[in-house]
N, C-alpha and C positions, 0 to 999 in steps of 0.2 A: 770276786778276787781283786784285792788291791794290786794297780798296776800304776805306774810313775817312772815318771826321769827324776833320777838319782844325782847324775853327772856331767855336765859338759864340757868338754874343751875344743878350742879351736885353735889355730896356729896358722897366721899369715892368709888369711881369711879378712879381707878387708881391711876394717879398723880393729881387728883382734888378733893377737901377739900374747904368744900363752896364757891365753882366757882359761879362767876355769871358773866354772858356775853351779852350783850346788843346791836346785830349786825345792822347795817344801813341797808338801800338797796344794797349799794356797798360797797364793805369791803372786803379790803384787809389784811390779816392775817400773818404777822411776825412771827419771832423766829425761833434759832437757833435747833440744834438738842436735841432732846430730852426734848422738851418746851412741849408738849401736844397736838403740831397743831392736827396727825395723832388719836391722842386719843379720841378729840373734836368729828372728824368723825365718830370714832366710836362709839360713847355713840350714835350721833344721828340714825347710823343704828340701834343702839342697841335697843333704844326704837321704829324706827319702823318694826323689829324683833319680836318685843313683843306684839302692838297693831295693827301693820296690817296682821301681818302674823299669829300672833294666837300661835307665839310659848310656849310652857309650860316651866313656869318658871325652873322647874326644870331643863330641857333641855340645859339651858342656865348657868348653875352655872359653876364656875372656879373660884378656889379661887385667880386667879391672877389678880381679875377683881375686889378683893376690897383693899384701900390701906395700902402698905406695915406696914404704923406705926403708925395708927390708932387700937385700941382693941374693935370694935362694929363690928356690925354685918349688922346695917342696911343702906341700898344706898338710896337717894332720886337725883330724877331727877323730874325737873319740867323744862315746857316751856310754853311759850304763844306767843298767835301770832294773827293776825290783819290780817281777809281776810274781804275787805270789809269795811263795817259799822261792824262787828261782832268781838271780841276780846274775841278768847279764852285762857283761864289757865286749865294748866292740871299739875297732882302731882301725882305720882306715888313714893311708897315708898316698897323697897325688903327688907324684912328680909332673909339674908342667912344664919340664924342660925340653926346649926342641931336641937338643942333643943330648937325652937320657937314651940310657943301655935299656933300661924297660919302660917304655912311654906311658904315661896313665896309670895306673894304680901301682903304687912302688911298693907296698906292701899292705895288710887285710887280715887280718885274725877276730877271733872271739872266742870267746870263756862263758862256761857257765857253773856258777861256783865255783870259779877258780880253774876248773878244771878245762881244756883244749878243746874245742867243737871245729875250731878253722884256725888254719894256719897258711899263709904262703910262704913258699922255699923256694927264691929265686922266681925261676920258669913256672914252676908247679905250685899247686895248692893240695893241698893234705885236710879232709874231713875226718874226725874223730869221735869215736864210742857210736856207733851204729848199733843198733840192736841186734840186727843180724849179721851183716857184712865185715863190722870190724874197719878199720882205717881203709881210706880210697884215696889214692894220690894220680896224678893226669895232670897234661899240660894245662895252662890257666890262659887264658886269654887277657891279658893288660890291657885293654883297654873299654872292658866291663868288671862292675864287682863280682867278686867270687861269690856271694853271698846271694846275690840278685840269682845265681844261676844254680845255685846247692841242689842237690839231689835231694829233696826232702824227704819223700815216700825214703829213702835208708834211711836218714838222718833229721828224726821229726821234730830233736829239742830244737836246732835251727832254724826252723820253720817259727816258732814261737819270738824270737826275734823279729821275726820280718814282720808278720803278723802287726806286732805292737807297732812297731815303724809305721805302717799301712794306716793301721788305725787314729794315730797320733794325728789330731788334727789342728792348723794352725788357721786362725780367720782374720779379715780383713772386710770385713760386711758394707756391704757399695748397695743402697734399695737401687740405686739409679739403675743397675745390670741384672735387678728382679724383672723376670716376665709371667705374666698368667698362665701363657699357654704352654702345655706339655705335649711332646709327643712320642713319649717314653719314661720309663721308670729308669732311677738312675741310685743305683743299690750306695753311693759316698757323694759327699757334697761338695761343690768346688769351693777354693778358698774366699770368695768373697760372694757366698752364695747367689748365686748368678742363679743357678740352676734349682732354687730352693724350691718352684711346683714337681720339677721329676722329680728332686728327692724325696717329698712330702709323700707322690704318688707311690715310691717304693715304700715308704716305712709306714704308710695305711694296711698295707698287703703285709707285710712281715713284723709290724710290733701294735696289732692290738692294742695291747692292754697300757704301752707306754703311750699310747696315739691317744686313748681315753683323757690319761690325767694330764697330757700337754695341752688338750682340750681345754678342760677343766683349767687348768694355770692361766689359759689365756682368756677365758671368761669373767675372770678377778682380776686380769690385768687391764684389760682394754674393755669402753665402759659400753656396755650393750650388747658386746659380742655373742654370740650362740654360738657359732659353727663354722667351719673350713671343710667344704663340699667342692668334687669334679664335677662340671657340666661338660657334655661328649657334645663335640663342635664335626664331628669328622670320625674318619676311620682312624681310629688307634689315635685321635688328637682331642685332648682335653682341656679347659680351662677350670685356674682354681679360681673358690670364690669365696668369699668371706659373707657371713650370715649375721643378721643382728637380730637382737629379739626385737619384734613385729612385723618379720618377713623382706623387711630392707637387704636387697644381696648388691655384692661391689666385687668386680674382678680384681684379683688380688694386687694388680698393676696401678687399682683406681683407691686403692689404699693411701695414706699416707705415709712418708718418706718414715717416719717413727713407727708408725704402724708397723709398716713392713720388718725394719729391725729390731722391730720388739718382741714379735712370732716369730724371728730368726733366732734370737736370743733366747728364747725359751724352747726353740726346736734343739740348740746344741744343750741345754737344759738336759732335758729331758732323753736324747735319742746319742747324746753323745756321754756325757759328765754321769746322768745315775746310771750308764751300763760300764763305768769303770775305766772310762778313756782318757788319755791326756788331751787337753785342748789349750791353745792357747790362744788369747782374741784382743787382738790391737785396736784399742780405744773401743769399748764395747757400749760406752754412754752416747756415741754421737746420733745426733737427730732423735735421742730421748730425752724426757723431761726427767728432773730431778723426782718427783713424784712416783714416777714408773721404773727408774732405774734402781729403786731402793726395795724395793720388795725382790725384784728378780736377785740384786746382788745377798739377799734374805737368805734365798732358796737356793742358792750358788753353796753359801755359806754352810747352808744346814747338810748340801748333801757328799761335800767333801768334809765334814766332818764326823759322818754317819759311815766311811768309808767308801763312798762311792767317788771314782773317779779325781782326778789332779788338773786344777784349775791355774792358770798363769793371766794373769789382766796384764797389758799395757795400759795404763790410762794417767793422764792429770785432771782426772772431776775430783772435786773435792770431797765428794758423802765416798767416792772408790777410797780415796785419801786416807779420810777419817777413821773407816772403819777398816783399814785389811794395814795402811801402812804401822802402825805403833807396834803388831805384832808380825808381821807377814810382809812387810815393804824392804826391798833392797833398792840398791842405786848404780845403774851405769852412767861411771865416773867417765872422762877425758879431760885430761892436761891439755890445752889450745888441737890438736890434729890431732895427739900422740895416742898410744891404744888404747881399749877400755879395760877398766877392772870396774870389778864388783865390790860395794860397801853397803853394812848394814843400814837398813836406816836407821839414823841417828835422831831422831826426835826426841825431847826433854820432857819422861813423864810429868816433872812437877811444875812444868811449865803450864801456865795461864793459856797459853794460845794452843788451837788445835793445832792437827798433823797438816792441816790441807795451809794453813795459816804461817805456817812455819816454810812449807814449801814456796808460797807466795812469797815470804820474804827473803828466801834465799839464806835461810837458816837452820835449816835441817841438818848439814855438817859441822857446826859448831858444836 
């Protein structure tokens, strides 16, 4: 099932001042320092911080988190998104005022096609079209999402919202915070795969047949490879290891810095993008060579275009450039501080210089 972010906006969220962003399947994401790319990420952990993980608003306030030169108080983030036949909107609105009448979420809805699932009324929140119960209205607690806390088992299209959110995964890949040793299986990955042996050790246990051809991908990726095998060090503590053909084994820690990001980059491949998830992954070329980042962005390519899953790159490598910005490349813009917007990329088909070439020269907007 195709599933994607459709929509985003944000309001007084940092350096974003009624943002709206409108991402494809494949979408590649410009700009220079200090344009917003890293910020965009964050808003999107931010809201699923809040509606999967249950965090209390309060928990989350920093006043560096509204922007600098604006005089309100209140943040709205909305998104929408297309899993399926089903196209949901959700609106989420934070008052951070000390002296608000309702502290932390000032209001909360969502639609699916169109139609009501959550509404807040003041004090109360109202879920709608239940299978069996019909509407449910009760005091709301302001200072968690209504959403985070839905009664699902009545109300299951809701559930499919969250879900997506949950699944939605943003990365920041750090080899330096990879470790070999596991001492548990860990069913989601952390953002800068820290924790890439649990996760490995869950998705051996529960995807087979994808664990097969990630194999296989990273055997044609990296030269000599065989195999990614647990050696059991302890009770219930394992190390991963990496295998080369003629029996050569290296803990996965004794990898190289590219090594290591390049079986991460093929694990979101493979366990995240071909089972239909959004992902999104800030500079995904670093500590890879140009030789090795062009086949993986191959297979990025082939299988967002075969329907599987919604790809967002951060990056300034040039072969990311070449190939994704002429068709699939936007730009976060900033006047000297002022907000960001979005612009297409503007690169000159009949222009002699590449896309990445045009970006070097600070010529892409013209």
């Amino acid at each position: 099932m195709s599933q994607m972010l459709t929509r985003l906006y944000i309001d007084n969220y940092r350096c974003f001042v009624n943002f709206e962003f409108r991402p494809a399947g494949r979408q590649l994401i410009l700009g220079g320092n200090g344009s917003g790319k890293s910020s965009f990420m964050d808003a999107l952990g931010f809201l699923r911080q809040i509606v999967v993980e249950g965090t209390k608003i309060a928990d989350t306030y920093d006043p560096d988190q509204l922007t600098r030169w604006l005089d309100r108080s209140a943040q709205t983030f909305e998104l929408e998104t297309k899993l399926g036949d089903f196209q949901y909107r959700y609106r989420l609105v934070l008052d951070r005022s000390k002296n608000a009448l309702v502290p932390g979420v000032g209001s909360e809805a969502v639609t699916l096609n169109g139609e009501s699932l959550l509404e807040t009324l003041g004090a109360q929140v109202c879920f709608r079209g239940g299978p069996s119960r019909g509407d449910l209205v009760y005091e709301r607690d302001p200072d968690r999402s209504a959403l985070a806390m839905a009664p699902f088992r009545a109300f299951p299209n809701l559930f499919g919202l969250k879900r997506w959110l949950g699944e939605m995964r943003c990365f920041r890949i750090n080899p330096f915070s990879m470790e070999s040793r596991s001492d548990r299986e860990a069913p989601s990955p952390d953002y800068d795969l820290s924790n890439l042996a649990a996760w490995y050790r869950h998705l051996v246990q529960s995807s087979p047949k994808e664990t097969r051809a990630f194999l296989d991908s990273l055997s044609a990726a990296i030269d000599g490879f065989s195999h990614l095998r647990f050696e059991s060090v302890g009770e219930r503590v394992s190390l991963l290891q990496a295998e080369f053909r003629g029996g050569a084994r290296f803990s996965f820690k004794e990898l190289s810095d590219g090594q290591r990001c390049l079986i991460a980059l093929y694990m979101i491949l493979h366990f995240v993008v071909a089972k239909g998830g959004t992902v999104v992954i800030d500079e995904p070329e670093n500590f890879i060579s140009l030789r090795e980042i062009q086949p993986w962005l191959t297979a990025v390519t082939d299988a967002v275009e075969d329907g599987h899953g919604q790809v967002l790159l951060i990056s300034h490598h040039p072969e990311i450039i070449d190939q994704w910005a002429p068709e699939n490349g936007v730009q976060f813009v900033r006047d000297e501080a002022g907000p960001v917007r979005v612009e297409e990329f503007h690169g000159n088909p009949n222009s002699a210089l590449s896309a990445s070439e045009l970006v070097a020269r600070g010529w892409e907007r013209e």
